[in-house]
C-alpha positions in Angstrom: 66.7 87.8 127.8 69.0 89.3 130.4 70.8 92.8 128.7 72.4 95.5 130.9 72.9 98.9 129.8 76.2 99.9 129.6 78.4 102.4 128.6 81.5 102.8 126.8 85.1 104.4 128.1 88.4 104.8 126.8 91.2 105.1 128.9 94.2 105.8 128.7 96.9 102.4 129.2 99.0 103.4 132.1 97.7 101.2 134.1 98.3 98.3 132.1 101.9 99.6 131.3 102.8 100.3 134.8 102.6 96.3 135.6 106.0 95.9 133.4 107.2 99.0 133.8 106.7 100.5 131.0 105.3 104.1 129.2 104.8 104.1 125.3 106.1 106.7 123.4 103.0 107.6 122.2 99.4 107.4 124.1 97.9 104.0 123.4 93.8 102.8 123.9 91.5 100.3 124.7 87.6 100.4 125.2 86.6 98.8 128.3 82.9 98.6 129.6 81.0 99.2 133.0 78.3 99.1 134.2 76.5 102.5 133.3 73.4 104.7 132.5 74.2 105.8 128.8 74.9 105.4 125.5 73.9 101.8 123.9 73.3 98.4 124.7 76.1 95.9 124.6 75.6 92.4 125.8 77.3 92.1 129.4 78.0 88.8 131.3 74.8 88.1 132.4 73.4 87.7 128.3 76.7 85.7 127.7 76.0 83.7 130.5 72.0 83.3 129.6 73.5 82.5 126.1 75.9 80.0 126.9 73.3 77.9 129.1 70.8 78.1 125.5 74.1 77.2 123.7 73.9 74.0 125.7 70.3 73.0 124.6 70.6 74.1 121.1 73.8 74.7 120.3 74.4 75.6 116.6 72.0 79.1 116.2 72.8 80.8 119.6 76.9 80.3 119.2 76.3 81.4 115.6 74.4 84.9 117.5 76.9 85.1 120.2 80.2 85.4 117.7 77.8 87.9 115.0 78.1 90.0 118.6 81.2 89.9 119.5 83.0 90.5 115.6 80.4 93.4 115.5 82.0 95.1 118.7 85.3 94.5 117.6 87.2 97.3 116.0 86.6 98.1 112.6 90.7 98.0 111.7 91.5 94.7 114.3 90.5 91.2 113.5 88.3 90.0 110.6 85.2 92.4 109.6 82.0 91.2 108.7 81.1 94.0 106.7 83.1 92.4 104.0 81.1 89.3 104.1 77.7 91.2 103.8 78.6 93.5 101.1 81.1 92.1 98.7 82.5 94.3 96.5 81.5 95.2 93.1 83.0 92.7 89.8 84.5 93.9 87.1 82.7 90.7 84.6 85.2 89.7 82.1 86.2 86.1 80.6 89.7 84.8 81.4 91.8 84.1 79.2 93.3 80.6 78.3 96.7 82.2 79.4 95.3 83.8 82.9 97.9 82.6 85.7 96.5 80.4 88.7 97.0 81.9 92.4 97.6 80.7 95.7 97.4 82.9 98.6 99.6 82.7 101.5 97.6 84.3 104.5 98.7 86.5 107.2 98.8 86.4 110.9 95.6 84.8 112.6 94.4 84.8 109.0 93.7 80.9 108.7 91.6 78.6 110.7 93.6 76.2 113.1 91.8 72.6 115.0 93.1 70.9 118.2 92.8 67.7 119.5 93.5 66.9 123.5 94.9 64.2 125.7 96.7 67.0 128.5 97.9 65.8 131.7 96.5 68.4 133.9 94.2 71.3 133.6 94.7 74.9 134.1 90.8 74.7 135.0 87.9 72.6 136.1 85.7 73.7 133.2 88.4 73.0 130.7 88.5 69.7 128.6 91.2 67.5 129.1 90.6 64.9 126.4 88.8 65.1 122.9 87.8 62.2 120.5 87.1 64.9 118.1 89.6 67.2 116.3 87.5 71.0 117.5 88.3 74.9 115.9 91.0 76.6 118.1 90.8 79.5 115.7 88.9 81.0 115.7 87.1 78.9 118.8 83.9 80.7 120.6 85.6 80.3 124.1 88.1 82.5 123.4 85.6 85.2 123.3 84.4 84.2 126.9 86.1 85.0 129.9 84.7 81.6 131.5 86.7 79.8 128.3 89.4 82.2 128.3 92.3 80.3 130.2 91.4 76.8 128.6 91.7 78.6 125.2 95.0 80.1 126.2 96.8 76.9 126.9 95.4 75.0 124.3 96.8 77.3 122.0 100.1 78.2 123.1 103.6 77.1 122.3 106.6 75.9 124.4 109.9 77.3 123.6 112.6 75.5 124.8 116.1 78.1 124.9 118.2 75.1 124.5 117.0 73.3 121.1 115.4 76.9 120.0 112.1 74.8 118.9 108.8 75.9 120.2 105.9 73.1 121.0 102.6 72.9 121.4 101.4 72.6 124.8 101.8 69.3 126.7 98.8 67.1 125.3 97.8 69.1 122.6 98.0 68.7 119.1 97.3 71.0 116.5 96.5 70.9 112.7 96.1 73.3 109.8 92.6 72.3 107.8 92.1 72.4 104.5 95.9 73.0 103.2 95.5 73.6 98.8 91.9 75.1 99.9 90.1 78.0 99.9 87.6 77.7 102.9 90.1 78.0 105.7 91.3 81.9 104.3 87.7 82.7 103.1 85.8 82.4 106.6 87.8 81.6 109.9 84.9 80.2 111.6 82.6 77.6 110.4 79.6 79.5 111.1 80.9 81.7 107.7 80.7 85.4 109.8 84.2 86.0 110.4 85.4 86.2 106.5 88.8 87.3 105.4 89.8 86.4 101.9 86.0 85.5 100.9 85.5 89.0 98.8 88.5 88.4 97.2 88.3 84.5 96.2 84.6 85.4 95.4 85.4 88.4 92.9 88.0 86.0 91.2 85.5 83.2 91.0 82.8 85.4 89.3 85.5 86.3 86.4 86.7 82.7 86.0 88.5 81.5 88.3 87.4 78.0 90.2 87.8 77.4 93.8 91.0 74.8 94.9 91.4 74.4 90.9 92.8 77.9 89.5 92.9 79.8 92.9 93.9 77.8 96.1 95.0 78.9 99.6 98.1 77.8 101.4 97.1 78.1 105.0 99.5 77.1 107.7 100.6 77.9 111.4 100.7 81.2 112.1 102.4 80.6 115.9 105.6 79.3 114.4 108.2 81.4 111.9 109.2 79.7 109.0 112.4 78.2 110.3 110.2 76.2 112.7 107.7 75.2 109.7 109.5 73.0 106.8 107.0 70.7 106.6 104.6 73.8 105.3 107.0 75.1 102.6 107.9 71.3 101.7 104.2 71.7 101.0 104.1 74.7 99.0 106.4 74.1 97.0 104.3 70.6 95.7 100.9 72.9 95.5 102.6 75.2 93.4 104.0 72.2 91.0 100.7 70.7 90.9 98.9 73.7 89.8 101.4 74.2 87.3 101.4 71.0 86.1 97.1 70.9 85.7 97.3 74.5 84.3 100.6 74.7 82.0 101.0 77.9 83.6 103.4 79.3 86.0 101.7 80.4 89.4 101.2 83.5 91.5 101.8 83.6 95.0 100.1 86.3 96.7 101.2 87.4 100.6 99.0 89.7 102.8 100.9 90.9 105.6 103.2 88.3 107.0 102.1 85.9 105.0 104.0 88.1 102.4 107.3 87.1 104.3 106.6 83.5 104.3 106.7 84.1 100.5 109.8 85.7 100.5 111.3 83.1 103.0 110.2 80.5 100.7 110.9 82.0 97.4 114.7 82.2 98.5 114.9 78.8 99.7 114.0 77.3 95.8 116.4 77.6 92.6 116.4 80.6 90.4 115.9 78.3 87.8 113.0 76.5 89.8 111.5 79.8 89.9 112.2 80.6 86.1 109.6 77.7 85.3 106.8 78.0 88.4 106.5 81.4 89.2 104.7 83.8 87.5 105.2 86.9 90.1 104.8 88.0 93.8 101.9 90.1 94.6 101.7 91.0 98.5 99.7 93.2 100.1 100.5 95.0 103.5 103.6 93.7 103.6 105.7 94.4 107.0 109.2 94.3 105.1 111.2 96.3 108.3 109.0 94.8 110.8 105.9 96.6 112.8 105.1 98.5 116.6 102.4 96.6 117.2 104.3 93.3 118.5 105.9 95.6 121.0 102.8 96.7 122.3 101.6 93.0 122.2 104.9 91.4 124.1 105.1 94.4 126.9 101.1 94.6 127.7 98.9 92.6 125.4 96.5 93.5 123.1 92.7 92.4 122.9 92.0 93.9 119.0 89.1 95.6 121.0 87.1 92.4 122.4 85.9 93.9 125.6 86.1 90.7 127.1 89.2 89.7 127.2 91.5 92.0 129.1 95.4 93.1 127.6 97.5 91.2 130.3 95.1 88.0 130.1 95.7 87.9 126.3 99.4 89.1 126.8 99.8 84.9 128.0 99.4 83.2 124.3 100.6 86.1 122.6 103.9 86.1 124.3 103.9 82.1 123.1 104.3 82.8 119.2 107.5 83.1 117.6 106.0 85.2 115.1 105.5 88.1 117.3 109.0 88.3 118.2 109.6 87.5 114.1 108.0 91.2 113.2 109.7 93.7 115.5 110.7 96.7 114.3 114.2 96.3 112.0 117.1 99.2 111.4 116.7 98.4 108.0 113.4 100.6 108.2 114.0 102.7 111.5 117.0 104.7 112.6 118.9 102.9 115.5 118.2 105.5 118.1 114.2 106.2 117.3 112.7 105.5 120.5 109.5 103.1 120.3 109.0 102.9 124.1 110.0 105.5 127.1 110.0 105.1 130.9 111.3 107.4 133.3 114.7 105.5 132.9 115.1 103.8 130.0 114.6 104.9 126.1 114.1 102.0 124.0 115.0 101.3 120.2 115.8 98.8 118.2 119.4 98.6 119.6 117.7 97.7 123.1 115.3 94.5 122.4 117.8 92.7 124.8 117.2 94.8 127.4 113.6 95.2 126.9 112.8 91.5 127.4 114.4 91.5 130.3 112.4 94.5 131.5 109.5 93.1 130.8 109.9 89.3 132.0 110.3 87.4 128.9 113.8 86.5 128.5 112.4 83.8 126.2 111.3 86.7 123.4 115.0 87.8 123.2 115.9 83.9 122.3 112.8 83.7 119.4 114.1 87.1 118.3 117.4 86.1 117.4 116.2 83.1 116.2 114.3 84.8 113.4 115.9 88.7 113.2 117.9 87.7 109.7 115.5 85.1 108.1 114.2 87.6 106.0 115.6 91.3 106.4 117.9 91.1 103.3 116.4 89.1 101.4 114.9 90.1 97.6 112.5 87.6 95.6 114.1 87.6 92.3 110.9 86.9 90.7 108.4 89.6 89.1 106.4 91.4 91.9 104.1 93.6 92.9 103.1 95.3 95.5 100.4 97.2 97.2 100.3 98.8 100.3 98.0 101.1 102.5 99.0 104.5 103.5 96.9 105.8 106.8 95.6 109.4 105.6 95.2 110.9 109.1 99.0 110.1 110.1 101.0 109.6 107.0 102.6 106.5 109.1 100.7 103.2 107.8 97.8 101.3 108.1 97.1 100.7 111.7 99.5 98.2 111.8 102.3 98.1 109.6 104.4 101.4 109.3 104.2 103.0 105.6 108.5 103.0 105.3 108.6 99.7 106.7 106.2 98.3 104.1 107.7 100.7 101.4 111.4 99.1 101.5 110.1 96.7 98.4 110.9 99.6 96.7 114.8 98.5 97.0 114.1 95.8 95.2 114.0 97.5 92.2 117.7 98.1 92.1 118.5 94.8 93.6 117.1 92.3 91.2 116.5 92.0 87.2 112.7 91.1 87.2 110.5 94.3 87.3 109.3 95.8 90.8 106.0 97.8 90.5 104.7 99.6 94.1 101.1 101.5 94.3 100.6 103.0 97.4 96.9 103.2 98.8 95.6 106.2 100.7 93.2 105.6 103.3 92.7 102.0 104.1 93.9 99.9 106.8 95.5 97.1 107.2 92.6 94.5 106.7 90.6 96.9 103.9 93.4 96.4 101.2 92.0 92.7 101.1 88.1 93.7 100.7 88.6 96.7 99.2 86.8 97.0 95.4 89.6 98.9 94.1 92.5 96.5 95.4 90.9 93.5 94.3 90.4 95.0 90.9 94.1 96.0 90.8 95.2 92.2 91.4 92.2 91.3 88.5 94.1 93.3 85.9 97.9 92.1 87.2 96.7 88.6 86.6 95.1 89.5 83.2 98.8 90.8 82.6 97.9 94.3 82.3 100.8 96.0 81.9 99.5 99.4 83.4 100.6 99.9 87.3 99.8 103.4 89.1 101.6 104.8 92.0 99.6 105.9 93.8 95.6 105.4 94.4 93.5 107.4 96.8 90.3 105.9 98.1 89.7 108.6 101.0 85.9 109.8 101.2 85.8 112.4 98.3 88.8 112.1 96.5 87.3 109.2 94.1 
């Protein structure tokens, strides 16, 4: 079996900046990886390559070893850990009650499986497909991981926005589909192989206290390219699933949101009836939440980012990210930073919030200024009138967030409070990122007791190493 030795860089991303003319305001990094003498083994193209040609004699087991590699080098904090899926955290065994509320979980970004089927005109390249019988995973698809598969990937999974309707489609040919829609599986694991899990822990910890899978706790997966002003059919959706669960359980339900999946609540929540939501909802719980929008779509729009997959360079990546109209969705909002804090510097130009306009013209994608003022309002002054929850990580090295959301952009659900009748409670977690606060024992006991109905909600919990 072919295996180079290689060894492992960081660097800083001027390079990558100085192709859009752009420095951020702060140092950003990737890992790339040459060819080296030190250090530890990684798999290099040649083992992909040796892979891919077993992949085509026996498929299943080698493409199962081939994405255990690649999650394991991605970053601990980016994309979907599989640390979680080995060690589960611990349960708290207790019997539900007859009163115990049913849950569906609303995912967040890249946090559900998506399948594609093709009939495309032309190729982007020879080794790509152009036609399919079979409906085939998109998301999370082994090609991506390749950079022989990379390009195909790309335009299967990217959308067209068209400035004059302001609707975005999928690329000519394609056709995509959400699996599973009122089930757990495609939140659980976003592979069918089961490695790359995301909600399993928590669906799994629910299930050993009571709970049944796509009975009493169901997920509400959905397309996590397209805002919500582009997706009616989904909340059409939603709003049956949670009917139905209240009509087979006599109970009103519980949404839950992780990340932007918490917005997609909120969207929804305010297009229903207060008294609609009098009868079906129970409460809100999100987790992560980016209520005044994030940095990281910046970084994403002006020079890609690869969430550490070594294989897949920043600008290549930049391509489908650019495509989604939920990047442009989560950028940064003056409801959570001043108007003249500067998120990215050049030798010319400071820009904040104030300046997006001018940014996407800097950076050659006039068509992010169109999604952005498509979706700027759809959710920034909006308040769920319904009882809620939340939880939120607080980053314990730089007081600032999670790795991804900042902690005063999540922390404006604390305005709720004094905006609505129904009770707000907030508990702020020290020391997890953005994807722990799903997997993380103390979280997922927190949301055990809030659907028990305990009553008892602290403000604070820190998990760093030796304050416990």
């Amino acid at each position: 079996m072919p295996c180079d030795l290689l060894r492992i860089e960081t660097w800083d991303l001027q390079s990558e900046m100085e192709s859009v003319n752009l420095t951020p305001s702060r140092k950003l990094f990737v890992t790339r990886i040459r060819p080296g003498t030190e250090l530890f083994f990684i798999p290099t193209l040649s083992f992909i390559q040796w892979l891919v040609e077993g992949i085509m004699v026996s498929s299943v087991h080698l493409c199962s070893g081939l994405l255990v590699v690649i999650l394991l080098v991605l970053h601990h904090s980016s994309g979907f850990w599989i640390i979680n899926v080995v060690f589960p955290p611990n349960t708290k065994t207790r019997v539900l009650s007859n009163s115990t509320p049913p849950l569906i979980i609303v995912p967040g970004n890249l946090g559900n499986r998506l399948e594609a089927k093709l009939n495309k005109p032309t190729l982007v390249s020879w080794m790509c497909y152009k036609k399919t019988e079979h409906w085939f995973p998109l998301w999370i698809d082994l090609n991506m991981f390749m950079p022989i598969g990379i390009d195909c990937w790309i335009d299967n999974i990217r959308l067209v926005y068209d400035r004059t309707t302001r609707r975005s489609s999928n690329s000519p040919g394609v056709q995509v589909r959400v699996p599973g829609f009122g089930q757990t599986y495609p939140i659980e694991y976003l592979d069918y192989n089961k490695l790359a899990g995301y909600f399993f822990s928590m669906v799994q910890h629910l299930v050993d206290v009571g709970y049944t899978r796509n009975e009493t706790i169901r997920g509400a997966p959905y397309d996590w390219r397209l805002a919500p002003n582009e997706n009616e059919e989904y909340l059409v959706k939603l709003k049956d699933l949670v009917e139905e669960m209240y009509d087979q359980n006599q109970h009103p339900v519980y949404l839950l949101g992780h990340s932007m999946g918490s917005h997609y609540v909120l969207y929804f929540l305010n297009q229903q009836p207060q008294a609609w939501k009098d009868k079906f909802i129970r409460g809100f719980i999100s987790l992560g939440a980016p209520w005044g929008g994030a940095v990281k779509p910046l970084r994403v729009m002006a020079s890609g980012e690869n969430d550490g997959i070594p294989m897949i360079s920043n600008i290549k990546i930049r391509e489908e990210q650019r495509m989604t109209t939920t990047n442009p969705w989560m950028l940064p909002s003056d409801k959570a930073w001043p108007k003249d804090h500067v998120f990215i510097s050049t030798p010319t130009f400071n820009y904040t919030n104030q300046d997006y306009h001018q940014l996407f013209k800097d950076i050659s994608f006039e068509d992010g200024w169109y999604m952005w003022e498509d979706t700027k309002n759809l959710t920034s002054d909006l308040i769920p009138l319904v009882w809620r929850r939340g939880v939120y990580p607080v980053d314990f090295v730089y007081a600032d967030g999670d790795n991804t959301v900042d902690s005063f952009s999540m922390s404006l659900c604390k305005r709720w409070s004094g905006q609505q009748e129904k009770p707000v409670h907030v508990t702020e977690y020290r020391g997890l990122t953005h994807l722990d606060i799903v997997v993380h024992e103390k979280v997922i006991n927190q949301i055990q007791d809030i659907l028990e109905g305990k009553s008892d909600t602290p403000e604070e919990v820190d998990v760093r190493f030796g304050t416990e």
